[in-house]
VMD Tcl script that draws the C-alpha trace (Angstrom):
set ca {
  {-13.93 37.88 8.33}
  {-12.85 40.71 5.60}
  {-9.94 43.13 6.55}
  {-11.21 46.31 6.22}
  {-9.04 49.30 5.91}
  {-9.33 52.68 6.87}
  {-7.60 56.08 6.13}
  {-7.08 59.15 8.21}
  {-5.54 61.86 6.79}
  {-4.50 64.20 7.15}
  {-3.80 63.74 10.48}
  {-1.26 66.58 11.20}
  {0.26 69.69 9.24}
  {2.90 70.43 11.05}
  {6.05 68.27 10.19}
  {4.72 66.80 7.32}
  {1.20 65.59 6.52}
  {1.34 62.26 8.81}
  {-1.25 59.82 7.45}
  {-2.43 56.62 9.10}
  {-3.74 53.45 7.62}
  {-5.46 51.08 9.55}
  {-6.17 47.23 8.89}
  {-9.38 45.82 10.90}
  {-10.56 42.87 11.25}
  {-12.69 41.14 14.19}
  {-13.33 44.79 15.42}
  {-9.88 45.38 15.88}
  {-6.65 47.03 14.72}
  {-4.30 44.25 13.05}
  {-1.73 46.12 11.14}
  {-1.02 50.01 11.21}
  {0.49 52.22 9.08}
  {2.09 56.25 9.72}
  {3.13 58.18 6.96}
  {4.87 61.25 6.71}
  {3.22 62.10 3.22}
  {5.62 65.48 2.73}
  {8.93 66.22 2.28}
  {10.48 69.37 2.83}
  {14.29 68.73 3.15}
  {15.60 71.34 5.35}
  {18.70 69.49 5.99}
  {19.38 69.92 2.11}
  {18.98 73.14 2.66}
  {21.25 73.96 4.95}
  {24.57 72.10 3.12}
  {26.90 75.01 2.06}
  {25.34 77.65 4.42}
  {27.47 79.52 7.07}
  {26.98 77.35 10.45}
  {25.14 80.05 11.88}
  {22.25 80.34 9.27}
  {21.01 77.04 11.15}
  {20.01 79.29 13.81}
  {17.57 81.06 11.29}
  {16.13 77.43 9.10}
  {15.42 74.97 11.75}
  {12.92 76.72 14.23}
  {11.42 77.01 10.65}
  {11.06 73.37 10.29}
  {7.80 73.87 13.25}
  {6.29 76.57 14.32}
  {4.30 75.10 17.67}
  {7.99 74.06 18.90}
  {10.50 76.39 17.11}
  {12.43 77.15 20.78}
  {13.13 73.76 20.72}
  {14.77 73.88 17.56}
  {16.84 77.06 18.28}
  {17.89 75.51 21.53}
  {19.05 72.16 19.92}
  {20.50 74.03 17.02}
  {22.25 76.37 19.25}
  {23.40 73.74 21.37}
  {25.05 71.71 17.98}
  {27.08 74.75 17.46}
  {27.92 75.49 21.27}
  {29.65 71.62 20.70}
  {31.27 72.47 17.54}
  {32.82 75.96 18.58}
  {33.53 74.47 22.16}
  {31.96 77.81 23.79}
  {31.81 79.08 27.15}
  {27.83 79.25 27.88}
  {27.11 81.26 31.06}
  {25.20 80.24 33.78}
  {22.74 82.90 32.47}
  {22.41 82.04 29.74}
  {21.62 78.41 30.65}
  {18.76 79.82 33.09}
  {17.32 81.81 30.05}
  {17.33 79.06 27.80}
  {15.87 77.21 29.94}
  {13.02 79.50 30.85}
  {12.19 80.28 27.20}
  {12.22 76.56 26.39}
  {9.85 75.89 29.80}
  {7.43 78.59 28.72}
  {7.31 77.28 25.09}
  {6.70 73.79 26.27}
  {4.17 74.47 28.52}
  {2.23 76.47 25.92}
  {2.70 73.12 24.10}
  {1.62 71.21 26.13}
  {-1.77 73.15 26.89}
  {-2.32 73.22 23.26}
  {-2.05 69.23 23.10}
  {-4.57 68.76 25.37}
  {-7.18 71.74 25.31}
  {-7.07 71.73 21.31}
  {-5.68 68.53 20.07}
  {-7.03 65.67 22.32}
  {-9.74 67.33 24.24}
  {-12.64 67.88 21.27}
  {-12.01 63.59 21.33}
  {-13.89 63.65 24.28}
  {-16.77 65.50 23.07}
  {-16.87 62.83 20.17}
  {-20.67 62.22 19.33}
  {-19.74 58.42 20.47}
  {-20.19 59.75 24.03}
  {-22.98 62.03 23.95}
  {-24.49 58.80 26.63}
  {-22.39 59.48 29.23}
  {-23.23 61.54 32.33}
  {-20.48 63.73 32.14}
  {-20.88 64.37 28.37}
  {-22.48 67.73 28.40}
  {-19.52 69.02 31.34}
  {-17.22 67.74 28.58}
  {-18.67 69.72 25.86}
  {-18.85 73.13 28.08}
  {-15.47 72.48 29.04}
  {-14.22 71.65 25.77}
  {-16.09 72.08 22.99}
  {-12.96 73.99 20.42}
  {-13.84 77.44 20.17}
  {-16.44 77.48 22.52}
  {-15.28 75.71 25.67}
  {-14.78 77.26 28.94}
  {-11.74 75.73 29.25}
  {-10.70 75.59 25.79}
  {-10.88 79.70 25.73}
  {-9.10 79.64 28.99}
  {-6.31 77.96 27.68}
  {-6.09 79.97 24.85}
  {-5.34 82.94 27.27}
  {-3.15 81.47 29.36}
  {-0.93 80.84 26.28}
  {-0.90 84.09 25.63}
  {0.60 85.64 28.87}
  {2.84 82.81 28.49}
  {3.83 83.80 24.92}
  {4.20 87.20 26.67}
  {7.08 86.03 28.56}
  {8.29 84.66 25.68}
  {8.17 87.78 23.55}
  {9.48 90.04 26.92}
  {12.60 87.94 27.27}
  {12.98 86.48 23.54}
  {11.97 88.90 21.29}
  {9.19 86.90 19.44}
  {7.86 83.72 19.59}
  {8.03 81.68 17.10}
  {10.78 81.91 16.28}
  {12.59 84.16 18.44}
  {16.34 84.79 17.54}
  {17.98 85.47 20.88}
  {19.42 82.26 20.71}
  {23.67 82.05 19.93}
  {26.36 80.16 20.53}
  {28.10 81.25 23.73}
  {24.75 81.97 25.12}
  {21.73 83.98 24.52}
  {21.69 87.97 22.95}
  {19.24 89.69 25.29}
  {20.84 90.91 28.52}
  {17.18 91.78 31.00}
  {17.60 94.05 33.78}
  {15.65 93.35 37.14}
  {12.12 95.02 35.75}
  {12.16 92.41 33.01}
  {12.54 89.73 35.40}
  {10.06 91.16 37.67}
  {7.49 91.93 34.97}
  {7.73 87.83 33.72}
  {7.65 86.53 37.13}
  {4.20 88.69 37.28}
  {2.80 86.97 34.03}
  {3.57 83.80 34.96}
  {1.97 84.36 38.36}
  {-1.64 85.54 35.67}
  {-0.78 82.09 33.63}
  {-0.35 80.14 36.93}
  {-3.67 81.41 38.05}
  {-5.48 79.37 35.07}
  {-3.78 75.71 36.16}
  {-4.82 76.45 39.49}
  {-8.60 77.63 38.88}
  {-9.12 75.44 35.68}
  {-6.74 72.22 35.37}
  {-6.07 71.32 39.41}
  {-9.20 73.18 41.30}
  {-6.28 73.94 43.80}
  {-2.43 75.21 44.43}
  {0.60 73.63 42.35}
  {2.00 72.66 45.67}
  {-0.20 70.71 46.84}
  {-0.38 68.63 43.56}
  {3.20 68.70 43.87}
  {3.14 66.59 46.50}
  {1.34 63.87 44.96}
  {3.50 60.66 44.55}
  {1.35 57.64 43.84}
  {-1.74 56.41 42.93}
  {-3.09 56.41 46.09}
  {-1.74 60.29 46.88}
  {-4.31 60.66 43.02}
  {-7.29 59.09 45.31}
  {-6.40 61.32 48.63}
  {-6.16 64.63 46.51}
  {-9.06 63.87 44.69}
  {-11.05 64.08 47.84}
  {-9.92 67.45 48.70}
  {-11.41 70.86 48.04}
  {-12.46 71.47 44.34}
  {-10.12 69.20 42.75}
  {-12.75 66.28 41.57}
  {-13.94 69.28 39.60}
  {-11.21 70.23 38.17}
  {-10.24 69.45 34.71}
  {-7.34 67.20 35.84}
  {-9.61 65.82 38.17}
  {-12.74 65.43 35.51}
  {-10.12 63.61 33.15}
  {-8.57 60.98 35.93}
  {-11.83 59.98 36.50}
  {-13.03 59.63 33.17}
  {-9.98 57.84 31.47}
  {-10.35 54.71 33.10}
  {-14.50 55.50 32.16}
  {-13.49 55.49 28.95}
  {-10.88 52.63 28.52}
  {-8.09 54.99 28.24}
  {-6.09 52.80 30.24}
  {-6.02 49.80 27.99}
  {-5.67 51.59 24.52}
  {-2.01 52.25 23.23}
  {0.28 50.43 24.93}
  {2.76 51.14 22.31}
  {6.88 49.40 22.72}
  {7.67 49.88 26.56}
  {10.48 51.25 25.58}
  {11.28 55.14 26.37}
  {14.05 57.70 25.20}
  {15.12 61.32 26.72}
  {18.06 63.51 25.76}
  {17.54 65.22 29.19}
  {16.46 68.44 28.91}
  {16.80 72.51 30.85}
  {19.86 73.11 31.53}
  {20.70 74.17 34.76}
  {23.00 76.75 35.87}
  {25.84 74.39 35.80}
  {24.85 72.95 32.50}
  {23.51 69.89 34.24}
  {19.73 69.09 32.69}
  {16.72 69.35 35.17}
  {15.06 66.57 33.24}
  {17.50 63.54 33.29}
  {18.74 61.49 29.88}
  {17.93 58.35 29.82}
  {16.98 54.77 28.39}
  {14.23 52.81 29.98}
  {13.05 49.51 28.67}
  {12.23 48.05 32.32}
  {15.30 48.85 33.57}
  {17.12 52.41 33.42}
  {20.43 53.07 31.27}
  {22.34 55.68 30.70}
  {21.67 57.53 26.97}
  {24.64 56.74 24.45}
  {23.65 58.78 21.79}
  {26.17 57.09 19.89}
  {23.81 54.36 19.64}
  {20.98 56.26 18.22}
  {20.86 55.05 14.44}
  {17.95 55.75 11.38}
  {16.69 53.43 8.84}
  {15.29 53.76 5.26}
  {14.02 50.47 4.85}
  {10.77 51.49 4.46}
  {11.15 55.12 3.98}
  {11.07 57.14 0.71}
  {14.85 57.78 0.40}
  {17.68 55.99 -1.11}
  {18.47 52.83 0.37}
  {22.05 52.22 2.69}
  {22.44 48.85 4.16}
  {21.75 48.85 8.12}
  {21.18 52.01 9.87}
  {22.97 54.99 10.25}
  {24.14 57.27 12.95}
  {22.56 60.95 12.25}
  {26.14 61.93 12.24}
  {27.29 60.15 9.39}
  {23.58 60.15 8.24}
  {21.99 60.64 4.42}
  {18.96 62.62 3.14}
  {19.03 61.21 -0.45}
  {14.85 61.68 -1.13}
  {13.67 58.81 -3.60}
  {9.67 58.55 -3.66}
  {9.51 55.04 -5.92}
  {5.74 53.97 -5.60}
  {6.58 50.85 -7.03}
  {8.04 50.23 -4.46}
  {5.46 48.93 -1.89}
  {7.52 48.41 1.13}
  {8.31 52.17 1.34}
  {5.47 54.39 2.32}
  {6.68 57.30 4.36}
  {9.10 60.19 4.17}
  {9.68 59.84 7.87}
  {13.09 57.61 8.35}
  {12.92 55.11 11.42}
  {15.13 56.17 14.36}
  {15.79 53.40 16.47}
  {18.14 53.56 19.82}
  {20.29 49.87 20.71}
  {17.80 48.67 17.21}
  {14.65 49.21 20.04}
  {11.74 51.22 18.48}
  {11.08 53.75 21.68}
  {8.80 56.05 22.71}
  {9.89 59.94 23.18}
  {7.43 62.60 25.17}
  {6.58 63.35 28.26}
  {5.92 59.88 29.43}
  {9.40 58.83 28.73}
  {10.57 62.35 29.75}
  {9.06 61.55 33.53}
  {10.20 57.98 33.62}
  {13.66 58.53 32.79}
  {13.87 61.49 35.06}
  {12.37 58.89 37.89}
  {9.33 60.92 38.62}
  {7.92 59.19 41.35}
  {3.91 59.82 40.17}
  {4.14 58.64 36.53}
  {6.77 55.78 37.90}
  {3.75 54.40 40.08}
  {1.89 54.93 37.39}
  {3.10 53.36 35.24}
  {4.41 50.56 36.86}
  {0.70 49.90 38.04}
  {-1.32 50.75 35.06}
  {0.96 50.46 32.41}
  {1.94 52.68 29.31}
  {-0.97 53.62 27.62}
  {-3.12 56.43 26.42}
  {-4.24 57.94 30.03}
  {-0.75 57.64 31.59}
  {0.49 59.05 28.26}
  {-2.22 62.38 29.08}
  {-1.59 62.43 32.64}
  {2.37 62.39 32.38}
  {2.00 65.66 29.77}
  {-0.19 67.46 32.50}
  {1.60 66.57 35.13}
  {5.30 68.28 33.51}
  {3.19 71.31 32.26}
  {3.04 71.58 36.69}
  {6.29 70.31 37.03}
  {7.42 72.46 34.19}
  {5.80 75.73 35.04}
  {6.79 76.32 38.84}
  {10.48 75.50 38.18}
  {10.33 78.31 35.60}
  {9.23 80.30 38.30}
  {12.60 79.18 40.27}
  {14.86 79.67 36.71}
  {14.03 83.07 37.25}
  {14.85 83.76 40.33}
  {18.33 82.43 40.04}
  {19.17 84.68 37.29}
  {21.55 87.52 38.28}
  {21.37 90.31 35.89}
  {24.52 91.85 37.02}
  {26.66 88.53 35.56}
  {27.22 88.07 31.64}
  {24.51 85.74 29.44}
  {27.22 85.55 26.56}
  {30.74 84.65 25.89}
  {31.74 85.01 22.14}
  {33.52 81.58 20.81}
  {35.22 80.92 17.97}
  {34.31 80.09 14.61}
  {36.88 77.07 13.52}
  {36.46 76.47 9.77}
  {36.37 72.53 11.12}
  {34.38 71.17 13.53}
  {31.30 68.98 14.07}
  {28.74 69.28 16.89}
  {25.90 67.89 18.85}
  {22.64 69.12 20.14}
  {20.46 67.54 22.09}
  {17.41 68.59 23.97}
  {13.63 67.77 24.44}
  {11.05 69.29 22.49}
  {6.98 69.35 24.45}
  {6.67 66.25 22.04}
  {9.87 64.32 22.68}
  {13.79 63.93 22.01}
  {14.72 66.18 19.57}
  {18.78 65.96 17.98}
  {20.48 67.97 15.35}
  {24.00 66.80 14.04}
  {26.42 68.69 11.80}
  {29.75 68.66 10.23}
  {31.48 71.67 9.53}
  {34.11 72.19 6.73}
  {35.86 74.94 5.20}
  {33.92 77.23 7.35}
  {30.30 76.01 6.13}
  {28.10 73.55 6.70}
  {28.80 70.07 5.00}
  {26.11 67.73 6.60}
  {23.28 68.28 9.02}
  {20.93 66.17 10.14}
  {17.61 66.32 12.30}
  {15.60 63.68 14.13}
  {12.92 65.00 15.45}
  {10.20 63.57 18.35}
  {7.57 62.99 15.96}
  {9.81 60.78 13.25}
  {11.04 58.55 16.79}
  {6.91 58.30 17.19}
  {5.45 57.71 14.02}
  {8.33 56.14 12.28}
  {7.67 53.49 9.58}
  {9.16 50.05 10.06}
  {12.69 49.32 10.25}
  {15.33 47.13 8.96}
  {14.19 44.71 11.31}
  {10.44 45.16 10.05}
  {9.24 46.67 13.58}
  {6.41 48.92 13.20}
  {7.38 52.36 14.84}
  {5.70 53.43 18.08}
  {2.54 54.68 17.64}
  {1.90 52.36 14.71}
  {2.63 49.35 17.70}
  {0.69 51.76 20.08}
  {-2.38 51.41 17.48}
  {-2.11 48.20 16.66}
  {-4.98 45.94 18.82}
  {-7.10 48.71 19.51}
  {-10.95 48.33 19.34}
  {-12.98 50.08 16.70}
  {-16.36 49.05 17.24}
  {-17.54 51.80 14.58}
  {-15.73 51.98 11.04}
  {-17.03 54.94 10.62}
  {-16.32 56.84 14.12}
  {-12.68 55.74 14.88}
  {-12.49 57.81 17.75}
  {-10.70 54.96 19.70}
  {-7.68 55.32 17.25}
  {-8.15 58.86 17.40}
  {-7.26 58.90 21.02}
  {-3.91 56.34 21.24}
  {-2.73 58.94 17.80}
  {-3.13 61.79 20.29}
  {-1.62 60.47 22.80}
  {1.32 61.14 21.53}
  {0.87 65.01 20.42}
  {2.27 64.59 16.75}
  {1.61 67.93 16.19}
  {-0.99 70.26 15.13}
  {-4.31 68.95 14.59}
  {-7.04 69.41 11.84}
  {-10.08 67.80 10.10}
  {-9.15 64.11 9.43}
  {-10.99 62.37 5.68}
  {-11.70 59.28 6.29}
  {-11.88 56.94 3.22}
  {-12.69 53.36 3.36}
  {-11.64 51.27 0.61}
  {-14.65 51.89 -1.84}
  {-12.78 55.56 -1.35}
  {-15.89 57.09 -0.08}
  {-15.18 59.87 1.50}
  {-16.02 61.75 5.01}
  {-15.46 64.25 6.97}
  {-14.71 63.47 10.37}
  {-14.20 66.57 12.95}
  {-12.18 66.06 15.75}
}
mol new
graphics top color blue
foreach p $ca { graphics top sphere $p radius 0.5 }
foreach p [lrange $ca 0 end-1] q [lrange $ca 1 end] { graphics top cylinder $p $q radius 0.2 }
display resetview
């Protein structure tokens, strides 16, 4: 039978352009392909600059996650000038970074993977024209309610941070805005507005109560209680399995997490963690990148981002290359970063049952993102309460002219690291690996495909021309902001698909 191949792309803007080539053959995925088709080189950049101007470049580098960027920028610098951070200023980090990431996460699923489910391929089903009320984009019940939830989350955002994106409250030593009690009060009352949309719209009930679910069979109990079959949570457990969500993208079984919200103490929330069957604790010494197949100058083996080398080299010629995303690896293991590995690492007993019963795949992957946006948004709640405006959020450090740094933190899409070297009182090297080059990362030295290109690879597309089924193990993993996706077969015909 003829291997047919198809194109998507673009499928994301922000980040780079990712494309994705598919080979099928017997009605099914046999080789996959990501590609980060754009460059941008904000680690170039940066070499020369004053440490401090990374605070202002890398929320830059996306503007649906920029907190996550300040945060892991600010907490490369905290290493390097070995500052004091209050436990304020923790708490506030913290909350900012909560509030952006549950935007996020709303976003991924009410605008990114929801209009998948009103794909024409299901206009059979029963629940089809629920699905398209709920979420049709820009017209969707739940879709508009979503959008106004993330705003009087963005309020928060903008009451405590400034601005958002790319707020600038974030510093070494801590964070610049000092709130008094009425700020604190008045954010604890828009969160309480925001809360009131996950309760009516996503559970059909109280946080609590979902709180309290542990298992699988906890899913079945709650689902037999007051409105929650109804619910959007509820309408989407019952459907993924409907749908075959549960047996599309698998991806590596392996799962990385920086750990992520620091606490008072500086402890995370969210553990760190390495989970490929069996839990390990995170050396991020091991974490290493590879060029193999990436449009960049070749070094033999990998390197640590540390010691790490943007040397851009686009050689078409050379057909082995085919992405500007490099290939982070951790122990040489392609791994999965996001939510799901988030939850398992931090021993979530829900998505560990999960998991352990259904497997990795594309409705765990969805369930473990709602699931933290809960999680996520009552502990905010508690960061709040713990803050005590009468104690200090900043202690100035000092600027040596030497130093290099880590910073580590999680991002709504995954594990997300910046690395620099400081000398002679500017920057001499920085490097970024962000959660969408661990997920769509071209093959390595080893020639492993990268996670979602594994995740992809075996899935079903009984319609060339309507690869929704692709569509959904892509989305899966959030890489980023979604638009219209070409597709063009290999006569390079070409359509417009929405999604």
């Amino acid at each position: 039978m003829a291997i047919r191949t198809i194109e998507l792309s673009p499928v994301t803007r922000i980040e780079g352009h990712l494309e994705f080539k598919v080979e099928v053959e017997g009605g099914a995925v046999q080789e996959a392909y990501a590609s980060g088709a754009l460059f941008r080189g904000f680690e170039l950049m940066l070499k020369g600059r004053h440490p401090m101007d990374a605070l202002a470049f890398t929320p830059r580098i996306c503007g649906v996650c920029p907190t996550s960027h300040s945060i892991a920028a600010t907490k490369a610098l905290d290493d390097a000038f070995q500052a004091e951070v209050p436990p304020n200023a923790h708490l506030m980090r913290s909350v900012l970074l909560g509030v952006e990431n549950t935007m996020s996460h709303a976003t991924a699923f009410y605008a990114l993977f929801g209009p998948d489910l009103v794909n024409p391929k299901y206009a059979n089903h029963p629940a089809y024209g629920e699905l398209n009320q709920r979420l049709a984009p820009l017209s969707g019940t739940s879709y508009l309610g979503a959008v106004k939830a993330r705003v009087k989350l963005d309020e928060i955002f903008a009451l405590l941070g400034g601005q958002h994106p790319h707020g600038n409250c974030f510093v070494p030593g801590g964070i610049t805005f000092k709130p008094d009690l009425a700020h604190i009060t008045k954010a604890l009352v828009i969160l309480m507005e925001a809360r009131e949309f996950v309760e009516e719209t996503i559970l059909g009930g109280k946080v609590d109560r979902w709180l309290e679910v542990k298992s699988l069979a906890d899913v079945d109990q709650w689902m037999g209680e007051g409105r929650h079959a109804q619910s959007d949570l509820g309408l989407f457990i019952q459907l993924g399995p409907q749908l075959g969500m549960d047996k599309l993208g698998r991806g590596p079984g392996n799962f990385v997490a920086y750990g992520v919200y620091d606490q008072s103490d500086g402890q995370p929330w969210l553990k760190r963690g390495f989970f490929d069957g069996q839990f390990h604790e995170l050396d991020q010494a091991r974490i290493t990148e590879h060029v193999k197949h990436s449009w960049y100058q070749d070094y033999d083996g990998g390197k640590h981002p540390g010691q790490g080398e943007t040397r851009p080299h686009l050689d078409r010629s050379n057909s082995q290359k085919y992405s500007f995303a490099k290939s982070p690896r951790y122990r040489d293991h392609v791994a999965e970063v996001g939510p799901l590995a988030r939850m398992i690492n931090d021993q979530d007993p829900l998505v560990l049952d999960l998991a352990q019963k259904l497997g990795p795949n594309v409705y765990t992957r969805v369930l473990a993102r709602l699931h933290e946006a809960v999680r996520t948004l009552a502990q905010v709640e508690k960061w709040l309460h713990q803050i005590d405006v009468s104690k200090p959020f900043y202690h100035k450090p000092r600027h040596p002219k030497e130093a290099i740094g880590t910073g580590m933190t999680e991002a709504a899409r995954g594990a997300l690291g910046h690395w620099v070297q400081i000398k002679k009182g500017v920057i001499e090297s920085y490097q970024v690996i962000t959660p969408t080059a661990w997920n769509v990362s071209p093959r390595d030295f080893m020639d492993q495909p990268g996670a979602i290109e594994q995740a992809v690879i075996g899935t079903p597309v009984p319609d060339e021309a309507n690869p929704v089924e692709v569509q959904h193990v892509i989305r899966s993993f959030d890489p980023c902001i979604a638009c219209t996706v070409h597709l063009i077969r290999g006569s390079k015909e070409l359509k417009a698909l929405e999604v």
